[in-house]
C-alpha positions in Angstrom: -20.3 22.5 -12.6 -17.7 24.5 -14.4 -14.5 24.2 -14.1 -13.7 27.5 -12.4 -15.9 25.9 -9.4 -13.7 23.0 -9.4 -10.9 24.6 -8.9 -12.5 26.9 -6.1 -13.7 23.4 -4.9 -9.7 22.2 -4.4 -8.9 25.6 -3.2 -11.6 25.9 -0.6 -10.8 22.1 0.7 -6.7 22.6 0.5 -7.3 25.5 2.6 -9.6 24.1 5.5 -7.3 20.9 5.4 -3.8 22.4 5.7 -4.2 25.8 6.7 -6.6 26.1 9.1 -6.4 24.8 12.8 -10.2 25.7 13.9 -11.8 23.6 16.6 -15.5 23.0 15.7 -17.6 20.6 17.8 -19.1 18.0 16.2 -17.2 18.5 12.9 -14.0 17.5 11.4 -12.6 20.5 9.4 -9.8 18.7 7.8 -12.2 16.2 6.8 -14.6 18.2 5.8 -11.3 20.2 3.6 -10.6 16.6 1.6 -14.4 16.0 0.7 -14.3 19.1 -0.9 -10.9 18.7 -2.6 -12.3 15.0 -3.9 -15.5 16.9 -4.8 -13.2 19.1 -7.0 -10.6 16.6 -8.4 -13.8 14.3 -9.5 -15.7 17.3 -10.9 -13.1 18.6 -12.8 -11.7 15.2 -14.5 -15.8 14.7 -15.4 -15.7 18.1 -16.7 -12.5 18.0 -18.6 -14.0 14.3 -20.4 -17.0 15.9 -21.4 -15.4 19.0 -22.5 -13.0 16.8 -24.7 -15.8 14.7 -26.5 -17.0 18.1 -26.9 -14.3 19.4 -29.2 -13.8 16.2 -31.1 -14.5 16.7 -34.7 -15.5 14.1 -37.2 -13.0 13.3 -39.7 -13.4 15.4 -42.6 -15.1 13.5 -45.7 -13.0 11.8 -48.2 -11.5 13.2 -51.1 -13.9 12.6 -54.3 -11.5 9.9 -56.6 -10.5 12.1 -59.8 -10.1 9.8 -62.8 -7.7 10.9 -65.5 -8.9 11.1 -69.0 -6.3 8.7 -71.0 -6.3 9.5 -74.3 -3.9 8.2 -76.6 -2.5 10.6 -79.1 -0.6 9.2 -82.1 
């Protein structure tokens, strides 16, 4: 799940829970509205996670030791 359906996911759910007043027998619209606002929240933090290990890039390999040629000169 991306993460613009997350986001449509807390949008969907935010609206059935706080701005809606339907009546539906048999099913608890504001209930139904925080499911879907979890569902979002959850999907999204999983998403962001994965997205960061993504992007993670190994440390770049060390510097090769440079030894100085130490000539004496009389």
């Amino acid at each position: 799940m991306g993460m613009g359906w997350c986001i449509g996911l807390i949008a969907i759910g935010a609206i059935l829970t706080f701005a809606v007043d339907w009546r539906v027998d048999g099913m608890n619209v504001p209930l139904v509205g925080l499911i879907l606002m979890a569902v979002g929240i959850i999907g999204t933090t999983a998403y962001v996670s994965i997205y960061k290990r993504r992007r993670t890039q190994p440390p770049p390999p060390a510097a090769p030791v440079v030894e100085e040629d130490h000539r004496f000169i009389r």
